[in-house]
C-alpha atoms as an extended CHARMM CRD file, in Angstrom:
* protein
*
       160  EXT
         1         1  UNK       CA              9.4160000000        6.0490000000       16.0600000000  PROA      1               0.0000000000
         2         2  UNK       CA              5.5080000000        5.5930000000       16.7580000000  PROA      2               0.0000000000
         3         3  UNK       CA              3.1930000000        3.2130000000       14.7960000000  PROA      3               0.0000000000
         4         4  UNK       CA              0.1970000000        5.1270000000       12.7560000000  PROA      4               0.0000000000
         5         5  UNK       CA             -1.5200000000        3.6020000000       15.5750000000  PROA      5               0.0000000000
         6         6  UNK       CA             -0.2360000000        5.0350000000       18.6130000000  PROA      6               0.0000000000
         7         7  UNK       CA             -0.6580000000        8.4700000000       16.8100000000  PROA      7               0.0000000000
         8         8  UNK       CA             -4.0130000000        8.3880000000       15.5410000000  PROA      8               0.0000000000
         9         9  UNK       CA             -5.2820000000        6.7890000000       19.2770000000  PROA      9               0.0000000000
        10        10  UNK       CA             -3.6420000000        9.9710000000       20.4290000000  PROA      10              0.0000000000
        11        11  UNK       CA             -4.8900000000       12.3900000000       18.1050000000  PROA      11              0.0000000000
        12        12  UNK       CA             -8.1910000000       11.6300000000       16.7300000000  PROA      12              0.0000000000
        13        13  UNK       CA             -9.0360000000        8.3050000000       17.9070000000  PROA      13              0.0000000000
        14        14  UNK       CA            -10.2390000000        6.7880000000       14.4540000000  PROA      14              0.0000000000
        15        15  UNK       CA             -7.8960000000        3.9050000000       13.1620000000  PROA      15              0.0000000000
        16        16  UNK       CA            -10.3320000000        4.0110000000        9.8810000000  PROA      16              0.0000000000
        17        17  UNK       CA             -7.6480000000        3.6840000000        6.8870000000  PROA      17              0.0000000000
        18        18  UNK       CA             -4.2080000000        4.6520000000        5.8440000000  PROA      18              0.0000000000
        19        19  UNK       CA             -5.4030000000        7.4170000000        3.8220000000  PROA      19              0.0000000000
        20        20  UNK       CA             -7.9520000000        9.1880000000        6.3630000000  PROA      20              0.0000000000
        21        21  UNK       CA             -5.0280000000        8.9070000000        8.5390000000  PROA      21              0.0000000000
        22        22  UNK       CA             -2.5540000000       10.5250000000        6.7110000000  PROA      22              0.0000000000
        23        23  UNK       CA             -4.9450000000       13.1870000000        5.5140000000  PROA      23              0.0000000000
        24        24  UNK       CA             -5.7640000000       13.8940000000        9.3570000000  PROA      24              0.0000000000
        25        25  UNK       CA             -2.3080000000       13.9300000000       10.2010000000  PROA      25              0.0000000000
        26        26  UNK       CA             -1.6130000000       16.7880000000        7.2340000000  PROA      26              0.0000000000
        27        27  UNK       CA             -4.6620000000       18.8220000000        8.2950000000  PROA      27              0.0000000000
        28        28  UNK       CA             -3.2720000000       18.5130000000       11.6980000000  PROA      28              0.0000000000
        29        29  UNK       CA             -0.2500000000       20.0200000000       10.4840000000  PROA      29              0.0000000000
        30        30  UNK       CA              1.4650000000       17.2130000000       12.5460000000  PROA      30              0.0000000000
        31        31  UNK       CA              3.1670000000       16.1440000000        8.8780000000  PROA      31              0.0000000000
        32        32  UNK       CA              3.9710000000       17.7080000000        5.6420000000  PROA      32              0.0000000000
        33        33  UNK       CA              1.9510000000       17.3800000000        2.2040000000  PROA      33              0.0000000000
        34        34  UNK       CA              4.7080000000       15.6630000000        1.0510000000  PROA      34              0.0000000000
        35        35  UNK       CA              4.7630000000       12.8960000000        3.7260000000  PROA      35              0.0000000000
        36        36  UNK       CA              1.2120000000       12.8130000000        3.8410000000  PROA      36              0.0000000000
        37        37  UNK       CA              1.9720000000       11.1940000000        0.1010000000  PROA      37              0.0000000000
        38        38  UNK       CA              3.5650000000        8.5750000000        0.9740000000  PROA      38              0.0000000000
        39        39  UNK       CA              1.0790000000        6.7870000000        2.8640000000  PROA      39              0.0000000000
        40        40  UNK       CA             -1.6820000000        7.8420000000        0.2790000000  PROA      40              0.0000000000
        41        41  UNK       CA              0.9950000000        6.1950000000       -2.1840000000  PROA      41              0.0000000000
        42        42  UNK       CA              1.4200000000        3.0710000000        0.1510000000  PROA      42              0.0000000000
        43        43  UNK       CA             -2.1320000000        2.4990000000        0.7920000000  PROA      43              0.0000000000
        44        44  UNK       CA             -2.4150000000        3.0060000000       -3.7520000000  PROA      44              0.0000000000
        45        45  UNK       CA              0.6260000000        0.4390000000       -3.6490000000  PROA      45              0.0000000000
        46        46  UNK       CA             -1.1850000000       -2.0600000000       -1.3130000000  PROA      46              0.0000000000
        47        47  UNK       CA             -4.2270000000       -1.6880000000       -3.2910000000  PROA      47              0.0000000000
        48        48  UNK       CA             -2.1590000000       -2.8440000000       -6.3450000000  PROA      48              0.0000000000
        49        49  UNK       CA             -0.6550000000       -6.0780000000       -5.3020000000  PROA      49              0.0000000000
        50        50  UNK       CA             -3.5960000000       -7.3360000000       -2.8790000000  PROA      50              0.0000000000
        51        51  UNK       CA             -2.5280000000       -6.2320000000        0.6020000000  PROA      51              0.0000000000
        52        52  UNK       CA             -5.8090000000       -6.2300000000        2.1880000000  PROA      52              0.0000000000
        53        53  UNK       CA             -3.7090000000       -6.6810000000        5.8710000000  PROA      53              0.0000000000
        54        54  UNK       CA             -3.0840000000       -2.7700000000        6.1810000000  PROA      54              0.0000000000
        55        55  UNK       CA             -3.5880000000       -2.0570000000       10.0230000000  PROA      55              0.0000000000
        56        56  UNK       CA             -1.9720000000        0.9310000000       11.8230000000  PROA      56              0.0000000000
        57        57  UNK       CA              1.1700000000       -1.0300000000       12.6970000000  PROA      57              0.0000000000
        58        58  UNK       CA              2.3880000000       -1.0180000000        9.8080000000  PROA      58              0.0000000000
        59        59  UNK       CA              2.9820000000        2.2880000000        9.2640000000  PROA      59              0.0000000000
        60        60  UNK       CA              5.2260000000        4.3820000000       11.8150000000  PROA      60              0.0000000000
        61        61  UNK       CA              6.2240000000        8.0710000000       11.6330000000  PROA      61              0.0000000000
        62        62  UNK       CA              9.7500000000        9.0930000000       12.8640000000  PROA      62              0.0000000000
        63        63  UNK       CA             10.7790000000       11.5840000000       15.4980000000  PROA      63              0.0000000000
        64        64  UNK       CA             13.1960000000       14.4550000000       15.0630000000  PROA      64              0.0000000000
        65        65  UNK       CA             15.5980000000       15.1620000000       18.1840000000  PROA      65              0.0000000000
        66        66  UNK       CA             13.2340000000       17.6100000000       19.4020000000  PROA      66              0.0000000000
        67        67  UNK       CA             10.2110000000       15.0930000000       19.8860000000  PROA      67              0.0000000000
        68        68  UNK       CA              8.5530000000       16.0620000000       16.7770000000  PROA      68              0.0000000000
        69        69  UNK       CA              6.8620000000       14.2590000000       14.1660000000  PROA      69              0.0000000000
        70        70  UNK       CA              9.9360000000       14.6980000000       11.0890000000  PROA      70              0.0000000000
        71        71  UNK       CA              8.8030000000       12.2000000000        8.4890000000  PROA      71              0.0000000000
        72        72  UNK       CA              6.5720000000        8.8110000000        7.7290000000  PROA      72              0.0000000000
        73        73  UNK       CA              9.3350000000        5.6790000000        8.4350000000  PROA      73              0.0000000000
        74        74  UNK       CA             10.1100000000        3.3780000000        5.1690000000  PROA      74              0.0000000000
        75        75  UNK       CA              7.2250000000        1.0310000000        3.8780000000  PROA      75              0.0000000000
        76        76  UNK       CA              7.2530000000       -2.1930000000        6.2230000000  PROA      76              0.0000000000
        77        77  UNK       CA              5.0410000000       -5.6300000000        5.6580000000  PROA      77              0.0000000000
        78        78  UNK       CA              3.4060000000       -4.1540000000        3.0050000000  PROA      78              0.0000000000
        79        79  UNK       CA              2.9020000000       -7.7940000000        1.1700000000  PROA      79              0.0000000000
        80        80  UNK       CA              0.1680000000       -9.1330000000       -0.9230000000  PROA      80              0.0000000000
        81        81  UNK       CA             -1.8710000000      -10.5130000000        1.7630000000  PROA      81              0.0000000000
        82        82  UNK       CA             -4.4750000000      -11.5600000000        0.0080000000  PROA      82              0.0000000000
        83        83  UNK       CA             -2.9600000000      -14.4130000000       -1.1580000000  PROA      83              0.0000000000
        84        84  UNK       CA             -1.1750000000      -15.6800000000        2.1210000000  PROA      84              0.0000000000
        85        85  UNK       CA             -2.4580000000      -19.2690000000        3.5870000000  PROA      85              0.0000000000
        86        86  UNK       CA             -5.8340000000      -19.0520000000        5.2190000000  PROA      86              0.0000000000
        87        87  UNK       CA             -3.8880000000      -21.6500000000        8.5030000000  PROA      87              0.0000000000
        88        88  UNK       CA             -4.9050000000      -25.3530000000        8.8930000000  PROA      88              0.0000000000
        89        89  UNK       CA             -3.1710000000      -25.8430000000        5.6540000000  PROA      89              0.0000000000
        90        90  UNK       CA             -5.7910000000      -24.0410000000        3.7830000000  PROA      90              0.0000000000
        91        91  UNK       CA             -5.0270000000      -21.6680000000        0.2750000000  PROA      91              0.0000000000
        92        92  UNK       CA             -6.6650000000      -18.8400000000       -0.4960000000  PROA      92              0.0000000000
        93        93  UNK       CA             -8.9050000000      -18.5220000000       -3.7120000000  PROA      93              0.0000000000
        94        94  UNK       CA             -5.7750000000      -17.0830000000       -6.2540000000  PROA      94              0.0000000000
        95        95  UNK       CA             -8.2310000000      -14.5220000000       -7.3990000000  PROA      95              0.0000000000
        96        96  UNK       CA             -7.4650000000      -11.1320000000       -9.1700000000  PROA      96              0.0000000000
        97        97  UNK       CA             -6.9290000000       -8.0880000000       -7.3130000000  PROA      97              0.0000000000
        98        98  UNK       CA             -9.8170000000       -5.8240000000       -7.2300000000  PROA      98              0.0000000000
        99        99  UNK       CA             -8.2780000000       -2.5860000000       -6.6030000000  PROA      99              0.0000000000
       100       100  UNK       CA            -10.7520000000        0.4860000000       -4.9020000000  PROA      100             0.0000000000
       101       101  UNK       CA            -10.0530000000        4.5070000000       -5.3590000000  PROA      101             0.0000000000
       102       102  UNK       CA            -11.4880000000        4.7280000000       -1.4640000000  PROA      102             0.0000000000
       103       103  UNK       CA             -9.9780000000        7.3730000000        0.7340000000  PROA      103             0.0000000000
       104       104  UNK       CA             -7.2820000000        7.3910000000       -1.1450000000  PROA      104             0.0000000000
       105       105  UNK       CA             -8.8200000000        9.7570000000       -4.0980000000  PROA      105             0.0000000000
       106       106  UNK       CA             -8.4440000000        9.9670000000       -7.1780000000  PROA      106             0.0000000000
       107       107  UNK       CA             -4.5480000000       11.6550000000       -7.4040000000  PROA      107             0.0000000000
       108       108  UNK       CA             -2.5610000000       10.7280000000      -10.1100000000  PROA      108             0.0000000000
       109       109  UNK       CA              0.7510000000       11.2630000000       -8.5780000000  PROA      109             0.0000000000
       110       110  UNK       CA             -0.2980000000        8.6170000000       -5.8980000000  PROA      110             0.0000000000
       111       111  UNK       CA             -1.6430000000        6.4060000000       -8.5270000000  PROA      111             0.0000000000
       112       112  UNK       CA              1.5000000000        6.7180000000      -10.8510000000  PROA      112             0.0000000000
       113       113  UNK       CA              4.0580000000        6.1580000000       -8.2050000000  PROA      113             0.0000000000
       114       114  UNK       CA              1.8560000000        3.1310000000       -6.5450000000  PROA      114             0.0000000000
       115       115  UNK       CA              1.5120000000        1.7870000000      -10.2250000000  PROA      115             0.0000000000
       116       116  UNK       CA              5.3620000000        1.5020000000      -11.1230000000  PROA      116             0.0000000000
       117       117  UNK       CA              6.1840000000       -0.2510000000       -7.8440000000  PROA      117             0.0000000000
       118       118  UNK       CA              3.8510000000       -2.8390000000       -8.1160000000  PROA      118             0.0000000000
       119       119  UNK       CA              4.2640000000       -3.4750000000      -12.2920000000  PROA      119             0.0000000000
       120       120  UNK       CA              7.9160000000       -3.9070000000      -10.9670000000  PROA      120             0.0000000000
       121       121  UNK       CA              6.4270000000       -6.0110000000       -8.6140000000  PROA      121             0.0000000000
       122       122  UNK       CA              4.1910000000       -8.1230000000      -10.5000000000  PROA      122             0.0000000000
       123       123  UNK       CA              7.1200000000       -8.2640000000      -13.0540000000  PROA      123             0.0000000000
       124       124  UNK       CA              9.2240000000       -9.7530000000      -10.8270000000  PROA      124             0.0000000000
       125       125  UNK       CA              6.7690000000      -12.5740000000      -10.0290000000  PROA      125             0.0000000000
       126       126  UNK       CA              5.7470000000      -12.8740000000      -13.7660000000  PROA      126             0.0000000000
       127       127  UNK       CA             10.3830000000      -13.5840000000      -14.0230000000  PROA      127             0.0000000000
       128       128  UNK       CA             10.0100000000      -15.7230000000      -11.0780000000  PROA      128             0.0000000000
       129       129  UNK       CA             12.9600000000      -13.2350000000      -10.7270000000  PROA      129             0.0000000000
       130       130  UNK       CA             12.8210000000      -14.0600000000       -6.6870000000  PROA      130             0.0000000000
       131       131  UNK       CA             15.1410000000      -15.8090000000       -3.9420000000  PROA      131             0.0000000000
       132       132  UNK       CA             12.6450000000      -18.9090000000       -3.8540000000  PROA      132             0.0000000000
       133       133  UNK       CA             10.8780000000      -20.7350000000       -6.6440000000  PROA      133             0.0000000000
       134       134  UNK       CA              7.6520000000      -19.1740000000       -7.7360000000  PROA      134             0.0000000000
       135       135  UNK       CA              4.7440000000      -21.8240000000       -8.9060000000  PROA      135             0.0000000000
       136       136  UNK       CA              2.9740000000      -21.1120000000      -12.3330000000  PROA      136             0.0000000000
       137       137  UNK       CA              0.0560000000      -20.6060000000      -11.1110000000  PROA      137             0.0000000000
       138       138  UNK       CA              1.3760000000      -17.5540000000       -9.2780000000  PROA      138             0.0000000000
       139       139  UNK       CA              3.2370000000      -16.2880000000      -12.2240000000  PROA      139             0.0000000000
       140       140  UNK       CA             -0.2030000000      -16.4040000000      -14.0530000000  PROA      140             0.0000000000
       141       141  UNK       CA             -1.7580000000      -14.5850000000      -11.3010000000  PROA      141             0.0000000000
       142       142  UNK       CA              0.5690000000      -12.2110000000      -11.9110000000  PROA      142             0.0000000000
       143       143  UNK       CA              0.1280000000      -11.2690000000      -15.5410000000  PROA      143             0.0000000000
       144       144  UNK       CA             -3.4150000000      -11.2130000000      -14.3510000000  PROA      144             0.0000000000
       145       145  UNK       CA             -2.2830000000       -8.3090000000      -11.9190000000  PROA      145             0.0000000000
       146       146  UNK       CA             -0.8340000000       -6.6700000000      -14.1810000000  PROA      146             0.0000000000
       147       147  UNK       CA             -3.4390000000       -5.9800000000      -16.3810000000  PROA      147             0.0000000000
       148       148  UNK       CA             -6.0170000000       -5.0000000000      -13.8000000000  PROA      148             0.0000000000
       149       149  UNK       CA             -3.6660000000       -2.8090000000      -11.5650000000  PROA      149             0.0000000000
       150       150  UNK       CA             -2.8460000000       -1.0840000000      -15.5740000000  PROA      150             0.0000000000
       151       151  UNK       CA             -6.4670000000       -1.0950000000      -17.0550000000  PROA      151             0.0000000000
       152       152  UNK       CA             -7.1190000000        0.6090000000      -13.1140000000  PROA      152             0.0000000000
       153       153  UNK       CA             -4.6490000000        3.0150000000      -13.0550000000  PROA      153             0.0000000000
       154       154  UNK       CA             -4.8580000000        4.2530000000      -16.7900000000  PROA      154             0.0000000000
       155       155  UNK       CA             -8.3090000000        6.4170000000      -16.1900000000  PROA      155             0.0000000000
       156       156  UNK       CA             -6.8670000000        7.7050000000      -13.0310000000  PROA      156             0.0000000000
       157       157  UNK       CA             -3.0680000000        9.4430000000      -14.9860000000  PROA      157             0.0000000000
       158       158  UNK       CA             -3.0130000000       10.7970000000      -17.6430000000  PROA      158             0.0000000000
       159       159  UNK       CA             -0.2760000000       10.2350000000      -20.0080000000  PROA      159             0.0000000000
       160       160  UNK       CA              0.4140000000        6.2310000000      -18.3970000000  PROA      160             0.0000000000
């Protein structure tokens, strides 16, 4: 296993976004279409629930037993970031996401997968359906979420 990191340094040198990466890595022909996706669809994900933290740690690839590139490893700190404590004790502003199309384009099977994992996840919060108490003000947040990530992705597939 080798972070996104160590494999775009070695390859193209660019560390830009999680979406240029995987699309360099597909042109490449260093991974499949298909696992090319799933970053586009993790990068759409983090978009979703405020995960502006999305360096090239944390995304790997994983090796086959011939020392090639066989498929992108499972989603890993993927978390919305955006609302973690600033340090010193400080909160962030409990603003609503304000998702972007970016790199990641305009593809609605990206978009639809990205948008039922985080309305489960915003659900969740909404429940407080989670090992440790979740504050109102959180739950409000995400209802909030919920309707920008669906008023967002509604344009972007058709039939949602």
């Amino acid at each position: 296993m080798l972070s996104a990191g160590a494999i775009d340094d070695e390859y193209f040198g660019k560390r830009d976004n999680w979406s240029a990466f995987a699309t360099r890595c597909e042109q490449a022909r260093l991974i499949p279409a298909t696992e090319a996706t799933k970053i586009h669809v993790m990068a759409a994900f983090s978009e979703l629930i405020g995960n502006g933290d999305r360096h090239f740690e944390n995304i790997s690839l994983l090796f086959n037993a011939r020392g090639g590139i066989d498929r992108v490893a499972p989603a890993y700190d993927i978390l919305p970031m955006n609302y973690a404590p600033l340090g010193a004790g400080v909160d962030p502003d409990l603003l609503p996401i304000t998702p972007r199309i970016g790199a990641i384009g305009a593809r609605p099977n990206v978009w639809g997968k990205a948008y039922c994992a985080a309305r489960a996840f915003w659900e969740r919060v909404q429940q407080g359906a989670c090992p440790l108490p979740i504050p109102d003000e959180y739950k409000d947040l995400a209802t909030a979420n919920l309707a920008v990530a669906k008023d967002f992705v509604v344009p972007l597939v058709p039939g949602n």
